[in-house]
PyMOL CGO cylinders between C-alpha atoms (Angstrom):
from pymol import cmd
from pymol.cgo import CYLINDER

trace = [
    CYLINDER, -33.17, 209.94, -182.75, -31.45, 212.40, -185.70, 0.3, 1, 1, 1, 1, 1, 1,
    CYLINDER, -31.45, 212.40, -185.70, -30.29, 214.40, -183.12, 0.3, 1, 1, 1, 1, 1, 1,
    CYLINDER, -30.29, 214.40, -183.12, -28.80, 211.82, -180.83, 0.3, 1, 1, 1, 1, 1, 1,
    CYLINDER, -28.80, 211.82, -180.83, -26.70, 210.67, -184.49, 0.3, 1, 1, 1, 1, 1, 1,
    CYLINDER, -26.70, 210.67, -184.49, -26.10, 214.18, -185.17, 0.3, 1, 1, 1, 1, 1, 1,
    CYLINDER, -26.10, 214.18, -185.17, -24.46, 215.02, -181.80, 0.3, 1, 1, 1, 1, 1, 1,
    CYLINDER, -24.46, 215.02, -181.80, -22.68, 211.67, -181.96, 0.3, 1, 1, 1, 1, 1, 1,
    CYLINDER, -22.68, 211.67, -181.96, -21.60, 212.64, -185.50, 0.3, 1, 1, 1, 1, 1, 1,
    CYLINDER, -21.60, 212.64, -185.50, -20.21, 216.14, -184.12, 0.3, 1, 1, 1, 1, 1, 1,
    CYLINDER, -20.21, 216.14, -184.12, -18.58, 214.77, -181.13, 0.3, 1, 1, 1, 1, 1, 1,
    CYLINDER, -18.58, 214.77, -181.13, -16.82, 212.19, -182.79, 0.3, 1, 1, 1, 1, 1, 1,
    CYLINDER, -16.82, 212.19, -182.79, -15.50, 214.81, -185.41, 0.3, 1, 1, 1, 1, 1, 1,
    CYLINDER, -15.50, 214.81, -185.41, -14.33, 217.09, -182.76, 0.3, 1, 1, 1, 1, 1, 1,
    CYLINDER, -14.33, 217.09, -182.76, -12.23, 214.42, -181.35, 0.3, 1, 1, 1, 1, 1, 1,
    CYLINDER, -12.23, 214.42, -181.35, -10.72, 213.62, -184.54, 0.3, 1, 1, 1, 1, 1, 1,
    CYLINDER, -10.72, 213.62, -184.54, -9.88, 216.90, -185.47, 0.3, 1, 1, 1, 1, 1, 1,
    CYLINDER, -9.88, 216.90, -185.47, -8.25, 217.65, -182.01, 0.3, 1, 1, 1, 1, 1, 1,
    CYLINDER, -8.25, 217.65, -182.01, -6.44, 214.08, -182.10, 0.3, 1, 1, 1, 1, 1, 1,
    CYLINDER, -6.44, 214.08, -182.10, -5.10, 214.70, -185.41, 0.3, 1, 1, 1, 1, 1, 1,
    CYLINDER, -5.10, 214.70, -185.41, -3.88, 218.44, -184.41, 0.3, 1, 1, 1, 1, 1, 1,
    CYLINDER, -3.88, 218.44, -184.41, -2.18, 216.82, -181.29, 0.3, 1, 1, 1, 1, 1, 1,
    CYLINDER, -2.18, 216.82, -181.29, -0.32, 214.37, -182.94, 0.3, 1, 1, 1, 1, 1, 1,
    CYLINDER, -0.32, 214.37, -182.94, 0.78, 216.65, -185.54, 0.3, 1, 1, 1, 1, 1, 1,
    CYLINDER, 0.78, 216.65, -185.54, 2.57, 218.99, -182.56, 0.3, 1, 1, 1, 1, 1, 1,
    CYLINDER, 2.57, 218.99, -182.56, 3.84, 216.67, -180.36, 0.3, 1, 1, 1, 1, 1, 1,
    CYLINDER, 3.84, 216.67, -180.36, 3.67, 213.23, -181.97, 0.3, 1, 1, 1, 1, 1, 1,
    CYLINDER, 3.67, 213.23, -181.97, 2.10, 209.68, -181.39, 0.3, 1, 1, 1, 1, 1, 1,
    CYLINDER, 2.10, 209.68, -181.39, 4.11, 209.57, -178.13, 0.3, 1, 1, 1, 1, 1, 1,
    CYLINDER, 4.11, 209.57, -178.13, 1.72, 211.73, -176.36, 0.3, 1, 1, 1, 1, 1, 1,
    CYLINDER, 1.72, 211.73, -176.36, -1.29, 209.22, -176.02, 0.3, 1, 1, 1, 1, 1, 1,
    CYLINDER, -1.29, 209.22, -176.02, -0.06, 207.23, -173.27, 0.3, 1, 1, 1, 1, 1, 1,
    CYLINDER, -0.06, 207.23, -173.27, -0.57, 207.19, -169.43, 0.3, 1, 1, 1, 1, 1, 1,
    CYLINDER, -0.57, 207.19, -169.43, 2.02, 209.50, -167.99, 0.3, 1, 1, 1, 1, 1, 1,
    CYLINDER, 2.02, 209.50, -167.99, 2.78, 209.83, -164.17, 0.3, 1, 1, 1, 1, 1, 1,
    CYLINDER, 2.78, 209.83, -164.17, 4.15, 212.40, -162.52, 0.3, 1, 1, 1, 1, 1, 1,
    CYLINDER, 4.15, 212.40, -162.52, 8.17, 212.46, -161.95, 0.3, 1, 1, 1, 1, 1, 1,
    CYLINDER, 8.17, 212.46, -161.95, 8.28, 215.54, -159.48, 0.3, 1, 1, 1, 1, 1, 1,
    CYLINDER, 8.28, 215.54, -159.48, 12.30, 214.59, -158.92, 0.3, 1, 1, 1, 1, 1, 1,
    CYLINDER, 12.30, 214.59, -158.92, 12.48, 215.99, -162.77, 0.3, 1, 1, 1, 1, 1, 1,
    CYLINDER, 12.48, 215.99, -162.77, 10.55, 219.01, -162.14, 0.3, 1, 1, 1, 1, 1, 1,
    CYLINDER, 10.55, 219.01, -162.14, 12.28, 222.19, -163.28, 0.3, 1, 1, 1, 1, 1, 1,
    CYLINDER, 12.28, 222.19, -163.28, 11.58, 225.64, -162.67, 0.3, 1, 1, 1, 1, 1, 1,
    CYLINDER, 11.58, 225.64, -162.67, 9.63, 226.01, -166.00, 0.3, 1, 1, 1, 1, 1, 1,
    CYLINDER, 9.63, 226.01, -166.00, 8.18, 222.80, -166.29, 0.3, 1, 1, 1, 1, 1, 1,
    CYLINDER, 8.18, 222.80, -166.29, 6.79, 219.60, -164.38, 0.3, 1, 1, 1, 1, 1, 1,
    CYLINDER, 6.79, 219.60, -164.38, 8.23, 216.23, -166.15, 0.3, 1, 1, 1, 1, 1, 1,
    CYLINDER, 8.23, 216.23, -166.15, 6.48, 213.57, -166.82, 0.3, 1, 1, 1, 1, 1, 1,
    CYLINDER, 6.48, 213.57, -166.82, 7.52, 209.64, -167.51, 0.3, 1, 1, 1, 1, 1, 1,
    CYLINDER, 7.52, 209.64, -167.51, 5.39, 206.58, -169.21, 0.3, 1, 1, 1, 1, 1, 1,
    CYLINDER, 5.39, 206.58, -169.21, 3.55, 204.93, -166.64, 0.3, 1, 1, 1, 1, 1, 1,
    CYLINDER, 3.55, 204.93, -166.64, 5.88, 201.79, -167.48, 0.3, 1, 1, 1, 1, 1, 1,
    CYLINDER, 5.88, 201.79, -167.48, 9.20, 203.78, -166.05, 0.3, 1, 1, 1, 1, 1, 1,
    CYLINDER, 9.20, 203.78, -166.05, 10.90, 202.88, -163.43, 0.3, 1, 1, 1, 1, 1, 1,
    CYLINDER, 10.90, 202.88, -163.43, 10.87, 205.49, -161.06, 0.3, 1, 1, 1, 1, 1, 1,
    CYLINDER, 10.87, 205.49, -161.06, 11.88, 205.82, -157.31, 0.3, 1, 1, 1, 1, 1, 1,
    CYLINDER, 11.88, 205.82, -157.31, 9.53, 205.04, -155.03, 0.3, 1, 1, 1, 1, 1, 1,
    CYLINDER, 9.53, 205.04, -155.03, 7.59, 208.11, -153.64, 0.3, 1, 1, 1, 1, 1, 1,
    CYLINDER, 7.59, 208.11, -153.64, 4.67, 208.72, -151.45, 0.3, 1, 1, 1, 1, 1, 1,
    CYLINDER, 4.67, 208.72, -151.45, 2.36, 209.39, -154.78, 0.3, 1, 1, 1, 1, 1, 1,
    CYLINDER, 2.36, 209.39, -154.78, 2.43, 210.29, -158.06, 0.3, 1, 1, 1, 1, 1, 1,
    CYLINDER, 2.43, 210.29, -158.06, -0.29, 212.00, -159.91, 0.3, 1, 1, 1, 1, 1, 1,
    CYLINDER, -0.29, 212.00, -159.91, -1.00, 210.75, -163.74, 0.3, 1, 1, 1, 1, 1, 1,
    CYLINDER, -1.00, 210.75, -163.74, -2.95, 211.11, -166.39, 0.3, 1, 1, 1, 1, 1, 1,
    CYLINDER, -2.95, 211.11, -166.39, -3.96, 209.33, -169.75, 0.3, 1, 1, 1, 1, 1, 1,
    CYLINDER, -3.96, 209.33, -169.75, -4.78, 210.49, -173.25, 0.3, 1, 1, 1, 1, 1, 1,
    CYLINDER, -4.78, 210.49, -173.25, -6.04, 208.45, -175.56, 0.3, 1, 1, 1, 1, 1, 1,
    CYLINDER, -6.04, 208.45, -175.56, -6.63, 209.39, -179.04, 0.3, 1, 1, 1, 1, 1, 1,
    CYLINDER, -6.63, 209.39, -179.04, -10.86, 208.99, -178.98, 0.3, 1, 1, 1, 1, 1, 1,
    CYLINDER, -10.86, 208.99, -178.98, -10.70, 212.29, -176.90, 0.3, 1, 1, 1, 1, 1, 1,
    CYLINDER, -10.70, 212.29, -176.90, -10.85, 210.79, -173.56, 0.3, 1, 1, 1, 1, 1, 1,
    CYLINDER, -10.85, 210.79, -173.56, -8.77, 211.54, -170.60, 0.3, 1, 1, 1, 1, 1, 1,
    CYLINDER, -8.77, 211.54, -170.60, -8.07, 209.87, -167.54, 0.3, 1, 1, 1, 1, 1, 1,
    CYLINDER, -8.07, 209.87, -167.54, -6.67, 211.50, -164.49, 0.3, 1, 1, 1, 1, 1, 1,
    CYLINDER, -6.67, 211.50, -164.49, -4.94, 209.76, -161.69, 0.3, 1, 1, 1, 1, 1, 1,
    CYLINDER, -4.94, 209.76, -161.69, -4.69, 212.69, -158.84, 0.3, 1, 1, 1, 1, 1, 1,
    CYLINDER, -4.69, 212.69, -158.84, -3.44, 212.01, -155.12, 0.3, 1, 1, 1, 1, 1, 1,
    CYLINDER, -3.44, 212.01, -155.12, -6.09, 210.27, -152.93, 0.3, 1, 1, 1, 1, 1, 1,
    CYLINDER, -6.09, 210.27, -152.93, -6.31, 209.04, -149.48, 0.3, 1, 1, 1, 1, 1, 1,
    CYLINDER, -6.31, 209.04, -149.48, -3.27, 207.46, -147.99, 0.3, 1, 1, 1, 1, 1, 1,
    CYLINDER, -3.27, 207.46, -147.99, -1.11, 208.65, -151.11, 0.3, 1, 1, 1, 1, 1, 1,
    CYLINDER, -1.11, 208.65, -151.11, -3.13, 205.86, -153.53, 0.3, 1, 1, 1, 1, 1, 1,
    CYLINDER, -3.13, 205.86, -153.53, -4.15, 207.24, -156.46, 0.3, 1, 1, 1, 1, 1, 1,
    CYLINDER, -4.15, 207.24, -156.46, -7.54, 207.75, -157.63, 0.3, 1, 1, 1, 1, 1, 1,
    CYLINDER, -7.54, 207.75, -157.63, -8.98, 207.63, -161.31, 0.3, 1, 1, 1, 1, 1, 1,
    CYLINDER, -8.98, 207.63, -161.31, -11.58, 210.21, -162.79, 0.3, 1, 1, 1, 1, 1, 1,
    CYLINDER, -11.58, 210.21, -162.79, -12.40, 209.92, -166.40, 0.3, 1, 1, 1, 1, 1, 1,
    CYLINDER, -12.40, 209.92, -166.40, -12.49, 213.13, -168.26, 0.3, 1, 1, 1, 1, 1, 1,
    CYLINDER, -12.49, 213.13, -168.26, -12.31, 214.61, -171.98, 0.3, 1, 1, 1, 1, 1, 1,
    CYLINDER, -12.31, 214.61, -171.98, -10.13, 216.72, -173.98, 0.3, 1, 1, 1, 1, 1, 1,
    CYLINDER, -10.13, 216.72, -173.98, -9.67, 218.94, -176.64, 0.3, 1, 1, 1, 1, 1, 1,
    CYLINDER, -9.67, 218.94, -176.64, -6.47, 220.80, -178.19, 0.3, 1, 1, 1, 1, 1, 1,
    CYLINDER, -6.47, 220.80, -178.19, -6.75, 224.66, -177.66, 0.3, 1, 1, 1, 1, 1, 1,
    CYLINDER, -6.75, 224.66, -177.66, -4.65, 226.64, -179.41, 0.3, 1, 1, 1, 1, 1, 1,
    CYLINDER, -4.65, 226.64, -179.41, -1.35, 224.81, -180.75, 0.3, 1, 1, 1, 1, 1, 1,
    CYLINDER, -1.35, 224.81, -180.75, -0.06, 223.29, -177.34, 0.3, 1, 1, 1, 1, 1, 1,
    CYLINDER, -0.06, 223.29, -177.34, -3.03, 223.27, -174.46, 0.3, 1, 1, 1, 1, 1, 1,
    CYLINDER, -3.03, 223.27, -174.46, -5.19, 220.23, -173.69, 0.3, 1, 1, 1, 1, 1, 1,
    CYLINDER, -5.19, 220.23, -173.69, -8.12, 221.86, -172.46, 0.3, 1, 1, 1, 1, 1, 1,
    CYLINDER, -8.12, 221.86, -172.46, -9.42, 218.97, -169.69, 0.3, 1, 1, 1, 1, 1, 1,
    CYLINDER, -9.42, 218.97, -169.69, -13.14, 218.50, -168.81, 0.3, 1, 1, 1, 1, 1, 1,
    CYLINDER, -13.14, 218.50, -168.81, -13.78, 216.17, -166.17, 0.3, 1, 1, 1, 1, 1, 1,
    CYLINDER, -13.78, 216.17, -166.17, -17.27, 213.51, -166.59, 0.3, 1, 1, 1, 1, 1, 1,
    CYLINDER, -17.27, 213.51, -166.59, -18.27, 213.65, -162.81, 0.3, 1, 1, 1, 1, 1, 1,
    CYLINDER, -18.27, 213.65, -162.81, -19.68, 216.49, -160.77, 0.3, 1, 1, 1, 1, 1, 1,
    CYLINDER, -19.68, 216.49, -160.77, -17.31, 218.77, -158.07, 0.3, 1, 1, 1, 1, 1, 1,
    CYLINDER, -17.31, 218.77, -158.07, -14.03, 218.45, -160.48, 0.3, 1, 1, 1, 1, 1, 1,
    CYLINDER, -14.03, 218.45, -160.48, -13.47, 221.91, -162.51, 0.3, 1, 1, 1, 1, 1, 1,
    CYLINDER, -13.47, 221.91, -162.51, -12.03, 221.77, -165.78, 0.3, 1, 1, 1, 1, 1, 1,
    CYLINDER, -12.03, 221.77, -165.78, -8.45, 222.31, -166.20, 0.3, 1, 1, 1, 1, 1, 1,
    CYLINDER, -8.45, 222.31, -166.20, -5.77, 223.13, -169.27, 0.3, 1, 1, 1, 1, 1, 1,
    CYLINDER, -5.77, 223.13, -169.27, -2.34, 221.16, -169.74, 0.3, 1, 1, 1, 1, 1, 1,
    CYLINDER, -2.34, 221.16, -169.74, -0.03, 223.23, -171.56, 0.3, 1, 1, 1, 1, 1, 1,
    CYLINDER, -0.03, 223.23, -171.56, 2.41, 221.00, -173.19, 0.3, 1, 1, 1, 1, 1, 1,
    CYLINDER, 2.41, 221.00, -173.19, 6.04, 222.42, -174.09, 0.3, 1, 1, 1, 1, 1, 1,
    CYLINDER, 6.04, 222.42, -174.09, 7.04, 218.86, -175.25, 0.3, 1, 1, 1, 1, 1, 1,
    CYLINDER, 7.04, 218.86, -175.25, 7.00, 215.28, -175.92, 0.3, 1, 1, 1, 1, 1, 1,
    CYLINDER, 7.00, 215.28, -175.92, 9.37, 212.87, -176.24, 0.3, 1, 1, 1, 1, 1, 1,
    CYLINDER, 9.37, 212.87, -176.24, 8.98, 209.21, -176.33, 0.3, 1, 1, 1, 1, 1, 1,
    CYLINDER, 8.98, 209.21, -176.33, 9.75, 209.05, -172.42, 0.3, 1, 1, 1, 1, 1, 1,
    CYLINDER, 9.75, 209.05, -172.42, 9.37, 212.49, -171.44, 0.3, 1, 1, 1, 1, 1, 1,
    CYLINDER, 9.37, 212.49, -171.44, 6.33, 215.06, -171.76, 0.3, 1, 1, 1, 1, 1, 1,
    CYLINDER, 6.33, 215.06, -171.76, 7.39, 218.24, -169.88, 0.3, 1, 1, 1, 1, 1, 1,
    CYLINDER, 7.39, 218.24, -169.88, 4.02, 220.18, -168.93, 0.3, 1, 1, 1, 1, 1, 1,
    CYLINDER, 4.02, 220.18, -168.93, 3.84, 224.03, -167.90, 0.3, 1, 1, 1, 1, 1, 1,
    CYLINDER, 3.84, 224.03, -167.90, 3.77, 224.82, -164.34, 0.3, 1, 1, 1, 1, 1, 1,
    CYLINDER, 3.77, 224.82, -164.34, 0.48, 226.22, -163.30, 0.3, 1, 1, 1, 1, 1, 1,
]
cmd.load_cgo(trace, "trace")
């Protein structure tokens, strides 16, 4: 049982300490859900809006979340352009990557490098 609380202790610090970093470099407007706005997309960057802004309508938009308790959701593409939701965690790494690790099996980890937030923009690196 001390190690379950110890573990739960550790975790929850982790988070903190990467919420706190992230919100130091790129402000409290990053922990919202984003969606893809490929029409944005630039040749360094893909842009991304709030999940409340009005777009044009498109045949899908991937999206994500992050929330400030270190978890992550990710809306990619699914079947018949609908999206799909697959929880995840994440972690700062370095000063401007979100290393992603996804909670279900046969998703591989991934890394959002963020070059900057705004309150209605976060432009991501293209990978």
């Amino acid at each position: 049982m001390k190690s379950y609380h110890l573990f739960f202790v550790l975790l929850l610090a982790s988070a903190c300490s990467s919420t706190k970093r992230a919100e130091k470099a790129f402000g409290e407007h990053l922990f919202q859900h984003w969606v893809h706005a490929h029409e944005e997309d630039q040749a360094g960057y893909r842009a991304f809006r709030p999940a409340s802004y009005e777009l044009p309508p498109s045949r899908g938009r991937e999206g994500f979340e992050i929330r400030k308790d270190g978890s992550f959701l990710h809306y990619p593409i699914g079947a018949a352009d609908a999206p799909e939701q697959a929880a995840a965690t994440w972690k700062l790494s370095g000063k401007s990557t979100l290393a992603v690790t996804p909670s279900g099996p046969g998703r591989p980890p991934f890394e959002l490098r963020i070059l900057e937030v705004q309150k209605d923009l976060l432009k991501a690196a293209k990978q």
